[in-house]
MIMIBA-401181 format. One line per 2 residues: number of its first residue (from 1); their letters; for each residue y, z, x of N, C-alpha, C. Coordinates in Angstrom, 1 decimal. Example, Ala and Ser with C-alpha at 12.3 -4.5 7.8 and 13.67 -1.06 7.14 Angstrom:
! residues 2
1	as	-5.7:7.8:13.2:-4.5:7.8:12.3:-3.3:7.8:13.2 ~ -2.2:7.1:12.8:-1.1:7.1:13.7:0.0:7.9:12.9
This chain:
! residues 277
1	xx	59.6:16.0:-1.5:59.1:17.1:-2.3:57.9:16.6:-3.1 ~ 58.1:15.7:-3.5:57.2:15.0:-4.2:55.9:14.8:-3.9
3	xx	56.3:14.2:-2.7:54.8:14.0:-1.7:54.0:15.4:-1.7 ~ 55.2:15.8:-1.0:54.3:17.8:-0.4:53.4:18.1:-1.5
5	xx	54.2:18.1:-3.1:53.9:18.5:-4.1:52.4:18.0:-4.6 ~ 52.4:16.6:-4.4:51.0:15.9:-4.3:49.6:16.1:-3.3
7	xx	50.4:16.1:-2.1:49.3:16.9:-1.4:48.7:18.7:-1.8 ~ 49.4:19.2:-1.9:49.1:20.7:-2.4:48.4:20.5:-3.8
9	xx	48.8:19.6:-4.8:47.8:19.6:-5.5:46.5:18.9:-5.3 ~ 46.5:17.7:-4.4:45.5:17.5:-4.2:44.5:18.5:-3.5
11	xx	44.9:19.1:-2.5:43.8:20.2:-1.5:43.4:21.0:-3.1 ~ 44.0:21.6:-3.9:43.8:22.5:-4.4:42.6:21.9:-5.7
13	xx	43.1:20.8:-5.7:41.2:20.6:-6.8:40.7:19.9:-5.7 ~ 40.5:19.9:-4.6:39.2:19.5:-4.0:38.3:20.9:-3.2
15	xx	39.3:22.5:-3.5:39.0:23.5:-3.2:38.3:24.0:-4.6 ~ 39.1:23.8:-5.9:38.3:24.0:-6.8:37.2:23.6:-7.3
17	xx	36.7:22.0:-6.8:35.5:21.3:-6.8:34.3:22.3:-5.9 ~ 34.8:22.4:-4.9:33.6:22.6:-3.8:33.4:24.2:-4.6
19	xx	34.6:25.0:-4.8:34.1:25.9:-5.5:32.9:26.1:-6.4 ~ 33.5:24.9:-7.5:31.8:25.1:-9.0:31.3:24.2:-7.9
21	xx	31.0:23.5:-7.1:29.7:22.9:-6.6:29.1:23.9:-5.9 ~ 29.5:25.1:-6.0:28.8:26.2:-4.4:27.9:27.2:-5.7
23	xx	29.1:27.2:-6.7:27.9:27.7:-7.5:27.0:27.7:-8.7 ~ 27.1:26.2:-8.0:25.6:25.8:-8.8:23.7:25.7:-8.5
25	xx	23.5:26.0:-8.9:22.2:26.8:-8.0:21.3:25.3:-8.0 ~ 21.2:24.7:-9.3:20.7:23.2:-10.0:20.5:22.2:-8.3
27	xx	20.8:21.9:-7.4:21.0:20.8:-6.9:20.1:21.5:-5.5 ~ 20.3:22.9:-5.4:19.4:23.4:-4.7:18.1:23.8:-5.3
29	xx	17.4:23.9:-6.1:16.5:24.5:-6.7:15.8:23.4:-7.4 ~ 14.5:22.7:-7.0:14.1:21.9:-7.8:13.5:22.1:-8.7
31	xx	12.7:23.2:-9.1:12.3:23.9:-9.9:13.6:24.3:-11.1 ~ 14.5:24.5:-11.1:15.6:24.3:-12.2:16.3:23.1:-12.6
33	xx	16.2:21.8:-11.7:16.3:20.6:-12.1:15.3:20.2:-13.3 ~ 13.9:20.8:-12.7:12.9:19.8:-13.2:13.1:20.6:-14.6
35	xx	13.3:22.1:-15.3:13.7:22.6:-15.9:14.6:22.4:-17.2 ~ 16.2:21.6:-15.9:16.9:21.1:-17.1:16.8:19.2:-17.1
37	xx	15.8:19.1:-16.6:15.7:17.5:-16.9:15.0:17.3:-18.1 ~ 14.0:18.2:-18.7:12.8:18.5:-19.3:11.8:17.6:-19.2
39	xx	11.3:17.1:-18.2:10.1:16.7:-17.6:10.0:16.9:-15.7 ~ 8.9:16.9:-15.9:8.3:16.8:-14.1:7.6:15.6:-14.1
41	xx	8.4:15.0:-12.5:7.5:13.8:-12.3:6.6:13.8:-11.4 ~ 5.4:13.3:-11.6:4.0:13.4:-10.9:4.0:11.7:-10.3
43	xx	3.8:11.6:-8.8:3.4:10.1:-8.2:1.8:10.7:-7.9 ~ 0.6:9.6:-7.8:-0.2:9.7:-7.6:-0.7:8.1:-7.4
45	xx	-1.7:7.9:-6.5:-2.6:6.8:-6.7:-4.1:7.1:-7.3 ~ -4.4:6.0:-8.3:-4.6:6.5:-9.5:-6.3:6.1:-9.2
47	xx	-6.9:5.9:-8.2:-7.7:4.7:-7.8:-8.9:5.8:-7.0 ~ -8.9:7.3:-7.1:-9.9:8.0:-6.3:-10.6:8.9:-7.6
49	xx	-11.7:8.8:-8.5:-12.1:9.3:-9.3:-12.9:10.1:-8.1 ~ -13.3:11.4:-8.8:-13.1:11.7:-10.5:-11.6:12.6:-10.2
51	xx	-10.8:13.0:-9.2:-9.4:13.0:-9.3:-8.5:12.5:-9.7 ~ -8.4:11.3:-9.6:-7.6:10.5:-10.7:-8.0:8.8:-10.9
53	xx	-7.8:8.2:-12.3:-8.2:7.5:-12.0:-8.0:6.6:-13.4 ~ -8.2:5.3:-13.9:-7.4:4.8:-14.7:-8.7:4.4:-16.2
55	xx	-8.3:5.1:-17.4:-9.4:5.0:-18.4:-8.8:3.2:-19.2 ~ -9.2:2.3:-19.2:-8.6:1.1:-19.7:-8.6:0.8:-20.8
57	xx	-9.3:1.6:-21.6:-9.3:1.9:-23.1:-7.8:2.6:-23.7 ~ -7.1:3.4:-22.5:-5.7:3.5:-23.2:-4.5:3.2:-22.2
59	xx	-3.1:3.5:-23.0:-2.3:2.8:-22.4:-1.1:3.9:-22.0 ~ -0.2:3.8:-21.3:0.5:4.6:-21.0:0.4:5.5:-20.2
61	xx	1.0:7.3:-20.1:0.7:7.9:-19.2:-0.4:8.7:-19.5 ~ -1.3:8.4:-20.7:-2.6:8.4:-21.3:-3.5:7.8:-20.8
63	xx	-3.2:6.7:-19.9:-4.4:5.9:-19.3:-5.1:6.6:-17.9 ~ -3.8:7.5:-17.4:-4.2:8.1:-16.5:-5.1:9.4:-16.8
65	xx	-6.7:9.7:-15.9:-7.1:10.9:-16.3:-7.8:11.2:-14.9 ~ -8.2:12.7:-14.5:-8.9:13.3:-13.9:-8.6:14.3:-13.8
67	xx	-9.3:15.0:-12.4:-9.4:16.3:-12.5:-7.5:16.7:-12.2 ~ -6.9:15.9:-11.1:-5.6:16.1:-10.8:-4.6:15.9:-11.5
69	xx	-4.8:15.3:-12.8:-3.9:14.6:-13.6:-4.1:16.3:-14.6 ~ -5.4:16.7:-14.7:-5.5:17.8:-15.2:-4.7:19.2:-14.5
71	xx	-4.5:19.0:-13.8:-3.8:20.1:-13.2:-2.1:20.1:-13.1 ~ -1.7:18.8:-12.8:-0.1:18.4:-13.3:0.1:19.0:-14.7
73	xx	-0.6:18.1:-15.7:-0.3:18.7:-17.2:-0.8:20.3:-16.9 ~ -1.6:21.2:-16.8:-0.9:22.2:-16.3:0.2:23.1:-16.2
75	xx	0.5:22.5:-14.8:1.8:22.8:-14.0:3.1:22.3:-15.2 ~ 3.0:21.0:-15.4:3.9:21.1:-16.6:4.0:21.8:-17.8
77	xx	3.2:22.2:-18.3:2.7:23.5:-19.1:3.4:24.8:-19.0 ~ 3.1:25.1:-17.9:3.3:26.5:-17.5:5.0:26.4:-17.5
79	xx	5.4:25.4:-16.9:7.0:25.2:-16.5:7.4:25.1:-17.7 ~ 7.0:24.3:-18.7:7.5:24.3:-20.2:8.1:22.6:-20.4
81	xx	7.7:22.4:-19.5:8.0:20.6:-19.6:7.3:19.7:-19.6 ~ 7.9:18.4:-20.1:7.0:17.1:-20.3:6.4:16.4:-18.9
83	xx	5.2:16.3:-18.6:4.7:15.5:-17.5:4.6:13.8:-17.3 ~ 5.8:13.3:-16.4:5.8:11.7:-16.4:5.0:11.3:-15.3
85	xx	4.0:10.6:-15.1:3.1:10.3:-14.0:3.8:8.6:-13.6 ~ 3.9:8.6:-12.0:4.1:7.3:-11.5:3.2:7.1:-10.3
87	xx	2.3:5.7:-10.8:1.4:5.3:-10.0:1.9:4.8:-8.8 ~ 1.3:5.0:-7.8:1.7:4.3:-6.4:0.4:4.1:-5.7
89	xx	0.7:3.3:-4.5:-0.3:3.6:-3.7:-0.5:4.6:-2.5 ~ -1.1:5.0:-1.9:-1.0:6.2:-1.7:-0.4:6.4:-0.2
91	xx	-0.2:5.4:0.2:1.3:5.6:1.5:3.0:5.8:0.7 ~ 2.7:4.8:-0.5:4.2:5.2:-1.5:3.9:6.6:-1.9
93	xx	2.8:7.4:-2.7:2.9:8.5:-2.9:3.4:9.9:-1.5 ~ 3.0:9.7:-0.3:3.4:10.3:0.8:4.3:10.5:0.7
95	xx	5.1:8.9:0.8:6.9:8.3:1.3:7.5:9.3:0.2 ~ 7.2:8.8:-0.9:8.1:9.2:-2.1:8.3:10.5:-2.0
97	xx	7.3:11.4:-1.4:7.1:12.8:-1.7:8.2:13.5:-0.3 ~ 8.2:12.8:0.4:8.7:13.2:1.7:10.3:13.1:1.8
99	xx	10.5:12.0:1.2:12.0:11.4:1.2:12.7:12.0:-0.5 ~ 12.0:13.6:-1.5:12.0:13.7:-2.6:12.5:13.0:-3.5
101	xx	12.0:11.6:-3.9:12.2:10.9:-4.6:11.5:11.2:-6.2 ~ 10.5:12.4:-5.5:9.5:12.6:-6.7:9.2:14.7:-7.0
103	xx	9.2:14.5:-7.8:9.1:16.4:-8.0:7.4:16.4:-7.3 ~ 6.7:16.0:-7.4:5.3:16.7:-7.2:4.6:15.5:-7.1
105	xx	3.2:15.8:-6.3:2.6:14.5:-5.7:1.0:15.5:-6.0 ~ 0.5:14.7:-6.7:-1.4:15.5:-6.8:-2.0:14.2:-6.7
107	xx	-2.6:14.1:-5.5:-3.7:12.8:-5.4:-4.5:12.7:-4.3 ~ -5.5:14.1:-4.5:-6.3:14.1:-3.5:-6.0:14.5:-2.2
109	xx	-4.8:15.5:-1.9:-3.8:15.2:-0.2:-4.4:16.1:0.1 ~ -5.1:15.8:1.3:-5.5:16.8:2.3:-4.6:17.0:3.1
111	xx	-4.4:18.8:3.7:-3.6:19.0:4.2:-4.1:18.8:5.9 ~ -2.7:18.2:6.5:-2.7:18.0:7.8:-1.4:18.6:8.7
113	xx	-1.3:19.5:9.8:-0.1:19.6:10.6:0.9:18.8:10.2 ~ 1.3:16.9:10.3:2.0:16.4:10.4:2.6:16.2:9.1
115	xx	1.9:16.3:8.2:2.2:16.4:6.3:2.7:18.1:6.1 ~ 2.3:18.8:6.8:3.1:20.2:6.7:4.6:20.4:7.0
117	xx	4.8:19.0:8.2:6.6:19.2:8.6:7.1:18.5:7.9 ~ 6.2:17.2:6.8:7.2:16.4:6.4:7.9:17.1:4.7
119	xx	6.7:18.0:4.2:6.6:18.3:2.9:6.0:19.5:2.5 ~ 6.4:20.1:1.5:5.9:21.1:0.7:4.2:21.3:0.3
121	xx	3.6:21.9:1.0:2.1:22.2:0.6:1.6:23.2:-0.1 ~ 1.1:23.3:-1.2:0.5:24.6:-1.8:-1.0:24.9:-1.6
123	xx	-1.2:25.5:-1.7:-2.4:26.2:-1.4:-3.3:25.3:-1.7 ~ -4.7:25.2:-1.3:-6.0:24.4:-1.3:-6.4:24.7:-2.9
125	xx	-6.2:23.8:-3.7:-6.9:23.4:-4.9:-8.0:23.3:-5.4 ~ -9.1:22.9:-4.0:-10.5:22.4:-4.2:-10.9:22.1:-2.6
127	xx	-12.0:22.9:-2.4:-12.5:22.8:-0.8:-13.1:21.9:-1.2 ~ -13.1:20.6:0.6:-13.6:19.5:0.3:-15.0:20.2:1.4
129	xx	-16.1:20.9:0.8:-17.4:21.1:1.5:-18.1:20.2:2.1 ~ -18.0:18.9:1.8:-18.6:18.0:2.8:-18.3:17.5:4.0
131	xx	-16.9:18.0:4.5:-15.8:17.3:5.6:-16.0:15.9:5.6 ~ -15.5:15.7:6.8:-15.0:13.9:6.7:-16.2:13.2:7.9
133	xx	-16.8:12.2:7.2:-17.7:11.5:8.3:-17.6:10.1:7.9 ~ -18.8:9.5:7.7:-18.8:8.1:7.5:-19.7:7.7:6.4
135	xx	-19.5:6.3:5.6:-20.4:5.9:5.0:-21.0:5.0:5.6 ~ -22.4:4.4:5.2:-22.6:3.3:5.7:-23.4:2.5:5.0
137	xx	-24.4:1.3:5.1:-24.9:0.8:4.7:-26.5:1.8:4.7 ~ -27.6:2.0:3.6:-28.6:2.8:3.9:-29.4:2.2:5.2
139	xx	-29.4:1.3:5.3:-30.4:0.9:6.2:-29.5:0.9:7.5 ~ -28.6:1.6:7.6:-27.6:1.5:9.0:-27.6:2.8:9.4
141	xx	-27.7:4.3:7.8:-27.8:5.2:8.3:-27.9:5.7:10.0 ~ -29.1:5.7:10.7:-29.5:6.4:12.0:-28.8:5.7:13.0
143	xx	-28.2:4.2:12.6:-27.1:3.9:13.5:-26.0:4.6:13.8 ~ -25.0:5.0:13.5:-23.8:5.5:13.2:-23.7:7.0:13.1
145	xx	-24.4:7.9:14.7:-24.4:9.5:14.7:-23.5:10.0:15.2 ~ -22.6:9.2:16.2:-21.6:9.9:16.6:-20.5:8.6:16.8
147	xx	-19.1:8.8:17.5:-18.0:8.0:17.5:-17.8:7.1:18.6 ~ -19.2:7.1:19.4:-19.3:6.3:20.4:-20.4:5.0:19.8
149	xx	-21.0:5.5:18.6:-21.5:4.6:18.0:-20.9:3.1:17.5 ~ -19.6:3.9:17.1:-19.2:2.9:16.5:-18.4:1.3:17.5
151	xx	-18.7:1.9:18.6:-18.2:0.7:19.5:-18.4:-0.8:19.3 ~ -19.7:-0.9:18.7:-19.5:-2.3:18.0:-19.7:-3.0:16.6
153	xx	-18.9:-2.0:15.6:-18.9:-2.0:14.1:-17.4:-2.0:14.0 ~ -17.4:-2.7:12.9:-16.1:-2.6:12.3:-16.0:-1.7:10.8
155	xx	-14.9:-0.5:11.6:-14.9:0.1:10.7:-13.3:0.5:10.0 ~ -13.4:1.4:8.9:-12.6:0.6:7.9:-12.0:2.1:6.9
157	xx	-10.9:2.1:6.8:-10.7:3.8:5.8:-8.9:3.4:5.4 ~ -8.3:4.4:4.3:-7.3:4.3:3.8:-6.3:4.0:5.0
159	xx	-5.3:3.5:4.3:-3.7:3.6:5.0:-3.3:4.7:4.8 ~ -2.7:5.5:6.0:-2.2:6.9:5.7:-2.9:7.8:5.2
161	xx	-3.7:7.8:5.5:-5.0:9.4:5.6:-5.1:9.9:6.3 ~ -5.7:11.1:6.3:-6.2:12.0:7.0:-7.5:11.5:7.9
163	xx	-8.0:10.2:7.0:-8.9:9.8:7.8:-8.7:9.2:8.8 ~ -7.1:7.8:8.8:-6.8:7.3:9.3:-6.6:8.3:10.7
165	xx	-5.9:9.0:10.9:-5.7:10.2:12.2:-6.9:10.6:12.5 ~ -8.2:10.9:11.8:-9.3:11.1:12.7:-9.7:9.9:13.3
167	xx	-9.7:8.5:12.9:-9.7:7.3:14.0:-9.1:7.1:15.0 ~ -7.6:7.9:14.8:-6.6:7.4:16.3:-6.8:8.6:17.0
169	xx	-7.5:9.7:16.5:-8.0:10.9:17.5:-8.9:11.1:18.1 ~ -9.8:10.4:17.6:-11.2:10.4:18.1:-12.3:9.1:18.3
171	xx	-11.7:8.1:18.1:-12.3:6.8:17.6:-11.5:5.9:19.1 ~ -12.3:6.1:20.3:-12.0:5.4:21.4:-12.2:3.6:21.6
173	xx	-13.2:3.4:20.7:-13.6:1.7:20.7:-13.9:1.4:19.8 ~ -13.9:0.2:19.0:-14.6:-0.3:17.9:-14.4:-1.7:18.3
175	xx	-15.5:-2.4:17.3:-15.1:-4.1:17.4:-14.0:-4.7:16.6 ~ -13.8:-3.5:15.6:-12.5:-4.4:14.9:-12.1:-2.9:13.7
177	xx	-10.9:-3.0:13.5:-10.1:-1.2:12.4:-9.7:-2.1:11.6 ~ -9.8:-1.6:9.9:-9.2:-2.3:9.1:-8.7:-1.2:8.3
179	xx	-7.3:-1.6:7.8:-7.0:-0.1:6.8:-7.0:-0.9:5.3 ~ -7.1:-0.2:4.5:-7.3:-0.3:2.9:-5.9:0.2:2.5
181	xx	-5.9:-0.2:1.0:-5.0:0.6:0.8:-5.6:1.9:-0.1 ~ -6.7:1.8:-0.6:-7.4:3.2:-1.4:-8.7:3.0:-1.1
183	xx	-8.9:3.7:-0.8:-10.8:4.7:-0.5:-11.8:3.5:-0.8 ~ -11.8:3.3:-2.2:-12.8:3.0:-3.1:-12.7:1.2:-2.6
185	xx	-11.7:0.9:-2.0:-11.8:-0.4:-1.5:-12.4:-0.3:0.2 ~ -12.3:0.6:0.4:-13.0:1.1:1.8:-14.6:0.9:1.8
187	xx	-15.3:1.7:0.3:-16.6:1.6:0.4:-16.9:0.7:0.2 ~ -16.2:-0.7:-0.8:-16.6:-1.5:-1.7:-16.6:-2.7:-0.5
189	xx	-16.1:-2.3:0.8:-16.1:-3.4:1.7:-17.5:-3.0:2.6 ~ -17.9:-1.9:3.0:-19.0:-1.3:3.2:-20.1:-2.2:3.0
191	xx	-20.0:-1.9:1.5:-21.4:-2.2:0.6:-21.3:-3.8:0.4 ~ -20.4:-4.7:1.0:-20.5:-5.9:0.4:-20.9:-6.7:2.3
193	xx	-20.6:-5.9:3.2:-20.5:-6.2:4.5:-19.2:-6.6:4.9 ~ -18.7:-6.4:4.5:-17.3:-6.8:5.0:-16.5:-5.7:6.3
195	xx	-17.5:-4.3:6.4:-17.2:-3.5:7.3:-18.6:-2.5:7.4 ~ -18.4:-2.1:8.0:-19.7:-1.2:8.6:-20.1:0.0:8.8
197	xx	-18.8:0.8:8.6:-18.1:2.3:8.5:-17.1:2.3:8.1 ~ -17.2:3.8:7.1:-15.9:3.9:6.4:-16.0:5.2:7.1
199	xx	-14.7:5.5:7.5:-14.3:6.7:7.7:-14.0:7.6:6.5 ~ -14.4:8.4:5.6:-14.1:9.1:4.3:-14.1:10.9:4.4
201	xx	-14.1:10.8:3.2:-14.3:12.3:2.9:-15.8:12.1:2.1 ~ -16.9:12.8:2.9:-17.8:13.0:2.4:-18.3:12.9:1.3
203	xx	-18.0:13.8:0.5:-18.0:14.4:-1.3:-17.9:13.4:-1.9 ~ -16.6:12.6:-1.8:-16.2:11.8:-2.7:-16.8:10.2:-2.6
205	xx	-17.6:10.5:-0.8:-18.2:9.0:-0.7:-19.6:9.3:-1.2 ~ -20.4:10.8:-1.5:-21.3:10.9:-2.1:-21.6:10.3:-3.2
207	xx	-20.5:10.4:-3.9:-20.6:10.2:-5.5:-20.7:8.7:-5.4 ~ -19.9:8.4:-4.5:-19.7:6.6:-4.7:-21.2:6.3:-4.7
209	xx	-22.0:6.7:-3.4:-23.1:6.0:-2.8:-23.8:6.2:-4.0 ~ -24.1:7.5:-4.7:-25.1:7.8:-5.7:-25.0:6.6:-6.9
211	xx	-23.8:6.3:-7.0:-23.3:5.7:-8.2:-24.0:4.3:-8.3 ~ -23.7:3.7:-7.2:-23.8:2.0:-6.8:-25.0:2.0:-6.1
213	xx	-25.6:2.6:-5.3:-26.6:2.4:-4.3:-26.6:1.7:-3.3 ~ -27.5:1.5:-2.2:-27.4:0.8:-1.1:-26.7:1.3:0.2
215	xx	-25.6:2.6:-0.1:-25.0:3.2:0.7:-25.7:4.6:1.1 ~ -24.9:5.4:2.3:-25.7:6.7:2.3:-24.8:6.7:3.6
217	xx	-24.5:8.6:4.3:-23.9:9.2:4.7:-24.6:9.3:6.0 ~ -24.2:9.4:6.9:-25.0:9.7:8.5:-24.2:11.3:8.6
219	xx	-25.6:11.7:9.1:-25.1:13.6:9.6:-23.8:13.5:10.2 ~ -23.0:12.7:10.7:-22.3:13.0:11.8:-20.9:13.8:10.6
221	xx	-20.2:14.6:11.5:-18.9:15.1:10.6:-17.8:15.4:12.0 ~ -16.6:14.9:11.8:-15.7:15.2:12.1:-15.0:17.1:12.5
223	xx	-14.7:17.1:13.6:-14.5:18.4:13.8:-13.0:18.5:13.8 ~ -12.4:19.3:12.5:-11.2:19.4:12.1:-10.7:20.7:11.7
225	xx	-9.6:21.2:11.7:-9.1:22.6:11.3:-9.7:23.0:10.3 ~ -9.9:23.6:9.9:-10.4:24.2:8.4:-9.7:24.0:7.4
227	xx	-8.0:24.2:7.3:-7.4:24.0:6.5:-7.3:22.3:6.2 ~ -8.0:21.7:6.8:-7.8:20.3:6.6:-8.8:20.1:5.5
229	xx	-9.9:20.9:5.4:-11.0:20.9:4.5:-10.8:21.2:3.0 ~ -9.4:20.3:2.5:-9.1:21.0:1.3:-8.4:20.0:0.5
231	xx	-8.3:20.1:-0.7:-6.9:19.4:-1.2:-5.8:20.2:-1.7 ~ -4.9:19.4:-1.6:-3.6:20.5:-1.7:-2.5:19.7:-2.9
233	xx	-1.5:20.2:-2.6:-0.2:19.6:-3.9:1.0:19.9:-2.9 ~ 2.1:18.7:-3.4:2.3:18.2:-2.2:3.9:17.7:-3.2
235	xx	4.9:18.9:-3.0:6.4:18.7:-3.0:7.1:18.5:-2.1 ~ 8.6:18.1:-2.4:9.5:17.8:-1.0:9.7:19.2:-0.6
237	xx	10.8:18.9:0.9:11.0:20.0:1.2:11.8:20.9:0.8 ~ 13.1:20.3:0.4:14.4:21.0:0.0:14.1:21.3:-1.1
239	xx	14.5:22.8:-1.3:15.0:22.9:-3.0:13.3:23.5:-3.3 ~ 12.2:23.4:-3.0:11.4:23.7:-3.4:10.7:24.9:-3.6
241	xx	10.8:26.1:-3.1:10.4:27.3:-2.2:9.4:27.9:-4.2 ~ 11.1:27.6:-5.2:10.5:28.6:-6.8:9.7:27.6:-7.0
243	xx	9.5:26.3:-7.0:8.4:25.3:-7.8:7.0:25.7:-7.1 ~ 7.1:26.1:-5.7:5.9:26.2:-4.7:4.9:27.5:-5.5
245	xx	5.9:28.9:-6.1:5.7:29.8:-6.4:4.8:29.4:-7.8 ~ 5.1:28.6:-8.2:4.6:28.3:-10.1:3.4:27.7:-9.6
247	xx	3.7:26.6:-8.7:2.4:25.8:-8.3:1.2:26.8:-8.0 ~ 1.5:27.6:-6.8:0.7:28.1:-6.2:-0.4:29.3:-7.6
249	xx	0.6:29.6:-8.3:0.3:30.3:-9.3:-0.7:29.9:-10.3 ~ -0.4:28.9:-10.4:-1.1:27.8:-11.1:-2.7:27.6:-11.1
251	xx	-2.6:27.4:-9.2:-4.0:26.8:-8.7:-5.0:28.1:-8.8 ~ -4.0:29.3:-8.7:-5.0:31.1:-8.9:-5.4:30.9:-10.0
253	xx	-5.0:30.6:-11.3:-5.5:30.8:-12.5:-6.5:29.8:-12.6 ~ -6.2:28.9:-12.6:-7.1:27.6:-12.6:-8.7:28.0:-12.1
255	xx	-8.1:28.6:-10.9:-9.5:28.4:-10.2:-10.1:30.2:-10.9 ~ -9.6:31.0:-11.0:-9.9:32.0:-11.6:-11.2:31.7:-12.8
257	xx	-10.5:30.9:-13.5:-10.9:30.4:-14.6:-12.0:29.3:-14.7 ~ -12.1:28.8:-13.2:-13.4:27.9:-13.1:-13.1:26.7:-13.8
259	xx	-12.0:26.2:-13.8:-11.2:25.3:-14.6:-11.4:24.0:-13.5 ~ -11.0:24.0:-12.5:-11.2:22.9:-11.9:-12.7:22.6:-11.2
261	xx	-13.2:23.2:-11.0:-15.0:22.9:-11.1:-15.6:22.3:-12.2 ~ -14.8:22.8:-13.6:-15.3:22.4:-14.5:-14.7:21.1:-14.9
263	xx	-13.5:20.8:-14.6:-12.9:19.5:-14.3:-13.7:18.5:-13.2 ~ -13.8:19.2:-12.8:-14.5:18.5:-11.4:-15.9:17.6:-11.8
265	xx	-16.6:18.7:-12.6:-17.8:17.9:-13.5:-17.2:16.8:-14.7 ~ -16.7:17.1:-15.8:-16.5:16.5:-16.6:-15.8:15.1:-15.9
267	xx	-14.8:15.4:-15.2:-14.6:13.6:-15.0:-15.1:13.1:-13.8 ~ -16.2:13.4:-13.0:-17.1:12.7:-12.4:-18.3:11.9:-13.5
269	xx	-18.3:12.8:-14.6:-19.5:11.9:-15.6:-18.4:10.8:-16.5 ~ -17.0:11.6:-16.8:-16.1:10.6:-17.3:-16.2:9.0:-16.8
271	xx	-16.1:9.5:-15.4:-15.7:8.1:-14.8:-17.5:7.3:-14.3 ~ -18.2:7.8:-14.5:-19.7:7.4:-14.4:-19.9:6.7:-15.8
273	xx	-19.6:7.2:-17.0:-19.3:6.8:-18.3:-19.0:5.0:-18.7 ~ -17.2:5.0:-17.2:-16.9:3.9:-17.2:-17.0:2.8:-16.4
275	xx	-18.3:3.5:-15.2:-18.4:2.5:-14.6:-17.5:2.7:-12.6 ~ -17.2:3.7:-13.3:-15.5:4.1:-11.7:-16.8:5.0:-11.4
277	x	-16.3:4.6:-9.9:-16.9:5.5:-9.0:-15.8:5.9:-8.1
């Protein structure tokens, strides 16, 4: 009897368990986690101004500043919570985002098909108008018009980009592929000769070339979806649907308000200021 008696009470609090675990909404809803944790965590690689990028004059989650770091604080704003930023590099910021290790990911992600199955995307932040082509040395410019050009250059772009997939999509030969682990180490091999083409995002290799000189953009551009032409924000998948709703909400006002343009300016001269390109 004893036994029986034990088993019956056992089934019976492991029915009452699953009971309060069915209704608790917390464990499905990331947006109510991040709620009652009182902060949201932001991964980013911190290394693509004027989006984000690291001021050395301060310390902490204050060292970090740009236009995307501006839009997190934001989002944390509106939520009502404290914003914790964690640098990565920007294959960890993907991972992290994919495997939800992290509430929200802003660092420049352009949206691609294969980043739509792994993770949560919100709406386009900021059209990237320049699409994606190449940088090159100025005096290489008229070399480098199309992707058959590059057959005997070594060329060179992020780990896990969007650029990287336009190389394995369209990029039939080269003399030698090197991946980076961030952008700005991409041009900086460019301009030193260490590579010959950077596969980039236009816009942002503009600013580099203007900054440092010696570099400059060849007409050629990549023919890509449209919605690839953008940046986005970039949560897990589970649990996320009400955080998508605040996000998305977010990026309406923002841009309503000419907020991120005007971000857009201020920390491109920020980081011209310090020297970041």
């Amino acid at each position: 009897m004893k036994k029986i008696f034990a088993i019956v009470l056992a089934l019976a609090m492991i029915l009452s368990c699953a009971a309060c675990g069915g209704s608790s909404k917390a464990k499905d809803d990331l947006l109510e986690e991040i709620k009652a944790q009182g902060y949201i965590e932001l991964c980013t690689e911190p290394y693509f101004a004027p989006f984000e990028f690291v001021d050395p004059s301060k310390t902490g989650d204050d060292q970090y500043v740009g236009v995307d770091i501006e839009i997190a604080k934001y989002i944390a704003e509106k939520i009502g919570v404290e914003l914790r930023i964690v640098p990565l590099d920007f294959t960890a910021v993907l991972a992290g985002i994919a495997d939800g290790k992290y509430d929200i990911a802003i660092s420049a992600i352009a949206y691609s098909p294969s980043r739509a199955e792994a993770m949560r995307l919100s709406n386009v932040y900021k059209p990237n108008s320049g699409g994606y082509g190449f940088l090159t040395r100025t005096e290489d410019v008229d070399k480098y018009s199309s992707v058959e050009d590059l057959k005997d250059a070594v060329v060179i772009t992020q780990s896990g980009s969007v650029q990287e997939s336009l190389y394995n999509q369209n990029v039939k030969a080269c003399k030698e592929f090197k991946l980076v682990a961030n952008m700005t180490d991409g041009y900086l091999a460019v301009a030193e000769g260490k590579a010959d083409v950077c596969i980039c995002s236009t816009e942002s290799a503009q600013l580099y070339a203007e900054a440092n000189g010696g570099l400059a953009i060849p007409d050629f551009r990549f023919e890509v979806d449209p919605n690839m032409n953008g940046t986005v924000v970039a949560m897990p998948l589970k649990g996320s649907d009400s955080l998508l709703e605040v996000v998305n909400e977010a990026i309406a006002e923002l841009n309503a308000q000419g907020k991120i343009d005007q971000w857009n300016e201020e920390y491109t001269a920020y980081a011209a200021e310090l020297g970041i390109s």
